[in-house]
C-alpha positions in Angstrom: -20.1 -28.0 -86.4 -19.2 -25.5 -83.7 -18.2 -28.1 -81.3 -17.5 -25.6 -78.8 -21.2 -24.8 -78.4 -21.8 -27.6 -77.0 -20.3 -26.7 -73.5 -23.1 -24.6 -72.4 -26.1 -27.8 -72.9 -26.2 -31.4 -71.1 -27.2 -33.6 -74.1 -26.7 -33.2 -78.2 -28.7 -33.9 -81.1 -29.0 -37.0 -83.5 -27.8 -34.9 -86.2 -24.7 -33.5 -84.1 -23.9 -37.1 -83.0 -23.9 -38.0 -86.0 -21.3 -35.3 -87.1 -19.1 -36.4 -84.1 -18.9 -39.5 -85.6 -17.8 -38.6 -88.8 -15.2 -36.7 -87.3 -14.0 -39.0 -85.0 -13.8 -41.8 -88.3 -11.4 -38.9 -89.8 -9.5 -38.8 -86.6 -8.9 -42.6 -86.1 -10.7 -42.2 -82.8 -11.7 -44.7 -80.6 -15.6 -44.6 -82.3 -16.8 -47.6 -80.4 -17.7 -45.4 -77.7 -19.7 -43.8 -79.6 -22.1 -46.8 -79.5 -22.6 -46.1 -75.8 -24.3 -42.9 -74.3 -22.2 -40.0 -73.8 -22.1 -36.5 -71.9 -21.4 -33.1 -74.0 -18.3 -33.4 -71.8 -17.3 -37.0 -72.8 -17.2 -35.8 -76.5 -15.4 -32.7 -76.0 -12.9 -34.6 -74.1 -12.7 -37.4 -77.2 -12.5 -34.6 -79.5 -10.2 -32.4 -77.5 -7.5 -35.2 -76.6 -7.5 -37.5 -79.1 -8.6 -35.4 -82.9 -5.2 -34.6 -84.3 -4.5 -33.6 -87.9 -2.4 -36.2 -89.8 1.2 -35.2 -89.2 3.0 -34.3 -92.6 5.2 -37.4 -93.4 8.2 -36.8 -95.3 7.1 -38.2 -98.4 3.7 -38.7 -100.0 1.8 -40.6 -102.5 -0.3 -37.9 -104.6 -2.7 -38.5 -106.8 -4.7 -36.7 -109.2 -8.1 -36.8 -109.1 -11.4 -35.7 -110.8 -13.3 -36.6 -107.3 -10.6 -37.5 -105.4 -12.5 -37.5 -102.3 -15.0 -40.7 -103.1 -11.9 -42.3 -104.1 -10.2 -42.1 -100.3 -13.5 -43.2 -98.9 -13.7 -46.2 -100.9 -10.0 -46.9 -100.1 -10.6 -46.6 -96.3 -13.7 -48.3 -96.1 -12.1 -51.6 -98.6 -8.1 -51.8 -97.0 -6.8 -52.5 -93.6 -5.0 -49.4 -91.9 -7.0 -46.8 -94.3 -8.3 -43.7 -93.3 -9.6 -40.1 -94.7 -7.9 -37.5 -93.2 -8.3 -33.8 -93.7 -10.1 -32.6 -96.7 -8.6 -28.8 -97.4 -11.3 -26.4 -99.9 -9.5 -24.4 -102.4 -9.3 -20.8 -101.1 -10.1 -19.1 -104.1 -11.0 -20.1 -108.0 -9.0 -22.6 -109.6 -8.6 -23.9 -114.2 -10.9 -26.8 -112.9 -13.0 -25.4 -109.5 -14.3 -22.9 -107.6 -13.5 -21.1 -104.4 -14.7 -24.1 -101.8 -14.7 -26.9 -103.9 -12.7 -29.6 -102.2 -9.3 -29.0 -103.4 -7.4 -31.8 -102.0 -7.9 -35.3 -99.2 -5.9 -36.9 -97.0 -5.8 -40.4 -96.6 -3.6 -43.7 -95.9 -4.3 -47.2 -97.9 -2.8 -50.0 -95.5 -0.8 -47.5 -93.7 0.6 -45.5 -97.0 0.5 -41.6 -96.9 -1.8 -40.0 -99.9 -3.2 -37.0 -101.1 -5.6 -37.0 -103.5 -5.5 -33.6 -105.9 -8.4 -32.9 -107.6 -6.9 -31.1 -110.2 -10.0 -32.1 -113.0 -9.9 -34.1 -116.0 -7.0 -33.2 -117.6 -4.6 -36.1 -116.4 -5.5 -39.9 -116.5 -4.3 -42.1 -114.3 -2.5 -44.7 -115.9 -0.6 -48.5 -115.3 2.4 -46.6 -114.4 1.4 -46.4 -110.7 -0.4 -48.6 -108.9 -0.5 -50.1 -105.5 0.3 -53.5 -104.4 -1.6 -55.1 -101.8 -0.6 -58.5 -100.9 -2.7 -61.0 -99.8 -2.3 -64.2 -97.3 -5.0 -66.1 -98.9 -7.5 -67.0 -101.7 -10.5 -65.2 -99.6 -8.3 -62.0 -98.9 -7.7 -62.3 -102.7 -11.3 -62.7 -104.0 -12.2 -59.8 -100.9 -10.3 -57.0 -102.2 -10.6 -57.9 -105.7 -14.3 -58.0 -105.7 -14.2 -54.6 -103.8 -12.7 -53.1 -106.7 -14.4 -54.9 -109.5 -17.3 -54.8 -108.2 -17.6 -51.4 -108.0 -17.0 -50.3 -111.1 -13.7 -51.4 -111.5 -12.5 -53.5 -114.6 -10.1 -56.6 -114.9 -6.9 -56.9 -116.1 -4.4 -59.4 -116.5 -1.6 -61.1 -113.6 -3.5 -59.6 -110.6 -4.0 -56.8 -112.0 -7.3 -54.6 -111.8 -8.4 -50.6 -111.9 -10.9 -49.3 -109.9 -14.0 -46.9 -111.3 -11.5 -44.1 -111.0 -9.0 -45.3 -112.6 -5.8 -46.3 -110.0 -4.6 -49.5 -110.8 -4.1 -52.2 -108.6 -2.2 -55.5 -108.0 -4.1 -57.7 -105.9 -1.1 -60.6 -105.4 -0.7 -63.6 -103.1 2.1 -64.0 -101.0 2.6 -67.3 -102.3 3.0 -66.1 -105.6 5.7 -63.1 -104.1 7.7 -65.9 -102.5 7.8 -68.1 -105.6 9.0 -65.5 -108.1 11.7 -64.6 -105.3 13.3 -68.0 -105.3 14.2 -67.8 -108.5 15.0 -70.9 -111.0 12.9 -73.5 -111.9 10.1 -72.4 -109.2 10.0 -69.0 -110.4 9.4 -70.1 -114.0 6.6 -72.2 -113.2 4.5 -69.9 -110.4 5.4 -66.8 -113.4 3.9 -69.2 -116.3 1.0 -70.2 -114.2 0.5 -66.6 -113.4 0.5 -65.5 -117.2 -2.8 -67.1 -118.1 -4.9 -65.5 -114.8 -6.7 -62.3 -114.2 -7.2 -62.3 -110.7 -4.6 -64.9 -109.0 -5.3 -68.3 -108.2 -3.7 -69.3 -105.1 -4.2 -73.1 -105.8 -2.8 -72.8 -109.0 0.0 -71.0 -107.9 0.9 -73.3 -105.2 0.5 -76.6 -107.4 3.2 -74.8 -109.6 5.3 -74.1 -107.3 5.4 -77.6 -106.1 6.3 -79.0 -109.6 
């Protein structure tokens, strides 16, 4: 939307207000005031001062993607400290696209830069990445693993799940982080206990650890 355009009248439309807050959402802007009523000059100003692109950080998590950019929404509407950021259209025809297509998405899961590439069907994602989320709690647990599962996701084994698109996850208690890093006897039992689960037990775990 030609947010400039918007100087020259006192009031905007549903449909443009609801593009602002799209973009805003993108920009980690303060969107809350968008539940208020606002001047064309009020969101010129929010869009002006605050709507930054995501700064390139020095390293990057990239993944490839067939639809990479339903896969960054999920992420940022699921995780704490997830965003989309820019979504860049491929300037010209590409082995799996066309000119336009989305070529490529910005985004952070809890706070981690990514790019997701949708470079087509040719590569699979795989076990040999995945993210770890830890968790402070049972409910946090059964929150984000339910997110996943639930939406078309599939269960493996240890705390570990894959989402509809293929990323895998590990979905693991503090608890269970703590025990294995003390070591010994205390170790062996949480890591026994943790063996026989698909998504992790926090009771279980802690019982174990006890002895």
């Amino acid at each position: 939307m030609p947010f400039a355009s918007l100087h020259c009248r006192k009031c905007i439309t549903d449909e443009e207000r609801s593009e602002v807050w799209i973009e805003c959402g993108r920009n980690d802007l303060p969107v809350s005031r968008l539940c208020q009523s606002f001047s064309v000059f009020e969101v010129i100003k929010i869009l002006t001062v605050y709507a930054r692109p995501m700064a390139q950080p020095k390293n990057t998590v990239c993944l490839w993607f067939d639809k990479g950019a339903l896969a960054a929404e999920f992420y940022a509407a699921t995780f704490p400290d997830s965003k989309v950021g820019h979504v860049f259209k491929a300037p010209s025809d590409f082995p799996d696209g066309k000119a336009g297509d989305v070529l490529k998405v910005e985004f952070t899961v809890c706070g981690i830069p990514c790019v997701g590439l949708n470079g087509g069907p040719t590569f699979k994602q795989s076990e040999a990445f995945s993210f770890q989320i830890a968790t402070d709690n049972q409910e946090e647990t059964d929150k984000y693993w339910n997110a996943i599962v639930g939406n078309g996701g599939q269960e493996s084994a240890c705390g570990w799940c894959k989402d509809k698109w293929g990323v895998s996850w590990q979905i693991t208690p503090r608890t269970l982080i703590e025990a294995l890093s003390v070591g010994g006897d205390e170790a062996k039992r949480a890591f026994d206990a943790m063996l026989t689960m698909q998504k992790i037990d926090v009771a279980t775990i802690e019982v174990a650890r006890k002895g």
